[in-house]
PATORSE-718027 format. One record per residue (C-alpha): residue in three letters; z, x negated, y negated. Coordinates in steps of 0.05 Angstrom, whole numbers, plus 5000, padded with zeros to 4 digits. Each point is the difference from the previous one (the first is absolute). Layout:
// residues N
ALAZXY...
//
This chain:
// residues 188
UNK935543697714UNK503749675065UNK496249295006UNK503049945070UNK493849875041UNK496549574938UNK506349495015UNK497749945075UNK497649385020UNK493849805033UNK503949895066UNK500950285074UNK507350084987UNK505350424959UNK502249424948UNK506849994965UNK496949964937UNK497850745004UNK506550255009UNK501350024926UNK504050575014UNK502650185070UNK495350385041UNK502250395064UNK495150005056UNK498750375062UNK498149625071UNK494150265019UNK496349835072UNK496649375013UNK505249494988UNK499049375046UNK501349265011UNK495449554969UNK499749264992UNK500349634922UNK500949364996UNK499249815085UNK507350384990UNK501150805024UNK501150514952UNK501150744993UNK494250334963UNK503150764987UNK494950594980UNK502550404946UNK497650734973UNK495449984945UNK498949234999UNK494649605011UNK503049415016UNK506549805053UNK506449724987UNK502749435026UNK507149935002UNK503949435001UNK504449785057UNK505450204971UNK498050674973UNK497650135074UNK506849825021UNK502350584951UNK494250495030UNK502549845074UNK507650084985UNK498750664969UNK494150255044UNK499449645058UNK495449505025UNK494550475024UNK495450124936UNK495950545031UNK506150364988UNK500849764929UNK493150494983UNK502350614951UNK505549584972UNK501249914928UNK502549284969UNK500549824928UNK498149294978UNK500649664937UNK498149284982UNK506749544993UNK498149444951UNK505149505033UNK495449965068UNK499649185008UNK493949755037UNK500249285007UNK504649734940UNK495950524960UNK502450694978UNK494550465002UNK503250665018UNK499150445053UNK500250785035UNK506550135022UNK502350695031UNK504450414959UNK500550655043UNK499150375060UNK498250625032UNK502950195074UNK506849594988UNK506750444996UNK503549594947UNK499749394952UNK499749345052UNK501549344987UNK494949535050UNK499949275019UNK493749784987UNK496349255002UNK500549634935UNK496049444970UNK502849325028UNK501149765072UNK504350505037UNK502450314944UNK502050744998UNK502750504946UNK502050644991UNK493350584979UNK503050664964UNK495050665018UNK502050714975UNK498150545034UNK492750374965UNK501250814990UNK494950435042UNK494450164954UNK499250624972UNK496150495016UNK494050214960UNK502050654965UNK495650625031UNK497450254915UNK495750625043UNK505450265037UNK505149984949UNK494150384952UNK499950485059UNK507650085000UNK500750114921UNK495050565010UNK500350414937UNK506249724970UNK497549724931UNK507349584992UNK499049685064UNK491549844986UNK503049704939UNK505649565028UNK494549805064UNK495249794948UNK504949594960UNK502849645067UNK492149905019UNK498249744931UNK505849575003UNK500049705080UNK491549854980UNK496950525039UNK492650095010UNK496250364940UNK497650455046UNK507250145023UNK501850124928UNK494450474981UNK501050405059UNK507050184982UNK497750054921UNK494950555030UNK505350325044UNK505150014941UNK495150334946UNK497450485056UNK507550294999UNK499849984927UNK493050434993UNK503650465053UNK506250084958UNK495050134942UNK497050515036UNK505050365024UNK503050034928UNK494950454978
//
């Protein structure tokens, strides 16, 4: 049982303490400026969450380094966050999200971004986040195997295995002992 979304808070914001582990998110559409605080921030839209995120200056210093400043163009891209417990607010440490990786960058980069204190800078490490891969087609490989009972088998074991759909796994199941009541068949 993943208690992900019983740790969510009862806030309008993706909070550092959900990211027990690190999450990677897509940008969706929507993002916009929005005041907190009588101070601007960035509130970015992200796919299949109901609330924004709001980076901190000096994440969005990473985000504009690596993507630009224009964050319509920022929609389809993929970051991974993850909650650094050595965030200070104040004299406080409280943790906070921090950007790990990055889609649409060629290489690892090394960023100057905004740090806590007057003026202060340092250096923000970002590695580059693999494309994602791409949902395997279980139907058309079914259709491929046809009636080779090896290759049923070895498609139901890599479906079984990557957590495909029960439907996914029945219909090769059916497919494979379809060949097998042929085989019967033709046997007598």
């Amino acid at each position: 049982m993943d208690i992900t979304e019983a740790l969510a808070p009862n806030s309008d914001q993706l909070d550092a303490i959900e990211l027990v582990e690190p999450r990677t998110f897509t940008i969706d559409t929507g993002s916009r400026l929005g005041k907190r605080e009588r101070k601007v921030v960035v509130e970015i839209r992200l796919v299949d969450f109901d609330r924004v995120w709001r980076p901190s200056k000096g994440m969005l210093d990473v985000l504009a380094a690596c993507w630009g400043k224009d964050g319509k163009q920022w929609v389809g891209r993929r970051v991974t966050l993850y909650r650094d417990e050595n965030v200070m607010y104040g004299r406080e440490k409280r943790g906070g999200t921090r950007i790990s990786h990055l889609s649409h960058i060629d290489g690892p980069r090394d960023v100057t971004i905004r740090a806590s204190g007057e003026g202060r800078t340092q250096q923000w490490h970002v590695e580059p986040l693999a494309a994602p891969t791409p949902p395997r087609n279980w139907i058309a490989e079914l259709e491929q195997a046809g009636t080779d009972l090896d290759a049923l088998r070895a498609l139901h074991a890599a479906a079984r295995t990557a957590g495909a759909g029960k439907d996914v796994l029945e219909q090769i199941a059916a497919a494979g002992r379809a060949v097998q009541a042929g085989e019967a068949d033709a046997e007598q």
